[in-house]
Phi, psi and omega in degrees: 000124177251138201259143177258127194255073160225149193302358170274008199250008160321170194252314177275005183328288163250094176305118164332140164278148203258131187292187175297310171327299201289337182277325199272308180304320146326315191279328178277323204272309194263007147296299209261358133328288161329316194249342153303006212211316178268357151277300170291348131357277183304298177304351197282296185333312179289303182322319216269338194309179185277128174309313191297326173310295190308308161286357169271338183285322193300314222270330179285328185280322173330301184266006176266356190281287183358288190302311194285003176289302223285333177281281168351292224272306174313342178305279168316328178254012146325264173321313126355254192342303169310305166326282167318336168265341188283311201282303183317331159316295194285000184255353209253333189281316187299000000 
């Protein structure tokens, strides 16, 4: 088999004609170009934000975790506590 090397004998010269498959599947390939393209968009968008933006979300969620350990933990030594006076009751009654 011999290749013609005049510029004319290229795949685009004359494009194939394409079945329907082959066409939905082209359309599906450049839909997800598309959305490949609009996802680096967005991380580009994330990479560039501001560190600071980022570390005030950080410095908030920190301090709404805090509060709610520190609301556990009166919870729990709530509960204790309570424990220890009900036992303390039944042992002081016998």
């Amino acid at each position: 088999m011999e290749r013609s090397t005049t510029p004319t004998s290229g795949l685009l010269v004359t494009p194939p004609e394409l079945s329907p498959l082959e066409q939905e599947v082209l359309d599906e390939y450049e839909r997800l170009a598309e959305n490949m393209k609009k996802l680096a968009a967005q991380l580009d968008d994330l990479t560039n934000a501001p560190a600071t933006d980022i570390l005030d979300g950080l410095r908030e969620l920190e301090r709404k975790t805090s509060l709610v350990f520190t609301l556990l933990k009166a919870s729990v030594y709530s509960i204790v506590l309570q424990q220890e006076i009900e036992w303390g009751g039944e042992t002081g009654g016998q």
